[in-house]
N, C-alpha and C positions, 0 to 999 in steps of 0.2 A: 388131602385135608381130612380132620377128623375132626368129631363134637365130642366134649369129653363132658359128660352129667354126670354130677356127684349128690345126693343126699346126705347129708351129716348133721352132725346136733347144733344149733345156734349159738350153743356157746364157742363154738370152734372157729365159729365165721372168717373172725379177726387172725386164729395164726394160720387157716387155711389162703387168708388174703394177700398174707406174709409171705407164705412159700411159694405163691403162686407168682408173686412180685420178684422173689427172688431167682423162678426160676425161666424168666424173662416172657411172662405172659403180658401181651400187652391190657386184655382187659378180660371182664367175665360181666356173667348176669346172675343174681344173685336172687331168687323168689323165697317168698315166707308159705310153707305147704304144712299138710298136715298127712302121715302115714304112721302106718306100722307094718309091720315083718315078722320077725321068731319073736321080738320084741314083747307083742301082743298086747300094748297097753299096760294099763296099770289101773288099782282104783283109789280115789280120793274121799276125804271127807268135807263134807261142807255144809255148816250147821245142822251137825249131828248128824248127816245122816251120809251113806257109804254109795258113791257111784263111780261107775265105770267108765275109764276115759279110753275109749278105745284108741283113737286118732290121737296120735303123740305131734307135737310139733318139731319142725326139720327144717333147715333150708336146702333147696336146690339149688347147687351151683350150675349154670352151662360155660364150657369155655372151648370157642373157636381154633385150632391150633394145625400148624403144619406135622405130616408126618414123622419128621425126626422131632418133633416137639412131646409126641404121647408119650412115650415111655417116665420122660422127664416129670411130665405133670401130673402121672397118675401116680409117681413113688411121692411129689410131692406132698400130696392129697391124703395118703393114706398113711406118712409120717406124724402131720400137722394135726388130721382128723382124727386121727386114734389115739382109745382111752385102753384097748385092752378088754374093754365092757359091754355086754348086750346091746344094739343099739346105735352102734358105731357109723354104720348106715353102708352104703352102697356106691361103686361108681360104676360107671356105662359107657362103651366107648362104643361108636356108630361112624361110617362113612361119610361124609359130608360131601355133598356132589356140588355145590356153588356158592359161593361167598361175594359179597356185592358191598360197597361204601356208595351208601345213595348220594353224599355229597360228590366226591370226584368220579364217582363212575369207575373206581378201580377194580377189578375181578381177582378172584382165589386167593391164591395166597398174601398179592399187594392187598388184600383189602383187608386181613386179618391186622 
């Protein structure tokens, strides 16, 4: 099993939820974070006057999956997520040693 993390822009939430749907994820976890990368922020104005937003806003996706599952979810991710533009964000694929369904008590892969 593998945990596949993605950071992307918020506006993409929706067709990354799409493809992830499509490419037979059963679910994901979806957090509101704030980072930056090459990115580096940006600055804004706000009555009159000019500041620095460092911390861009981003969501983190995590999603649970079997090993013949990654390759599929991360081409998803990075079709869906991508604009082509600074920014675009990041995915992260890690080992996952155990997965648990606290309602039935199922293990690894039945609990995904």
């Amino acid at each position: 099993m593998k945990m596949v993390m993605a950071v992307i822009k918020p506006f993409k939430l929706d067709d990354v939820r799409e493809a992830l749907a499509e490419a037979g994820v059963a679910g994901i976890t979806a957090t509101e974070v704030k980072g930056f990368g090459r990115q580096k922020g940006h600055t804004e104005l706000y009555r009159g006057a000019e500041y620095v937003v460092d911390f861009l806003p981003k969501i983190k996706l995590e999603v649970a999956v079997t090993d013949d599952q990654v390759e599929t979810v991360v081409e998803a991710i990075m079709k869906a997520a991508g604009t082509g533009k600074i920014g675009d964000g990041k995915i992260f694929v890690w080992d996952l040693e155990r997965a648990v369904r606290i309602r039935t008590g199922e293990m690894d892969g039945d609990a995904l």
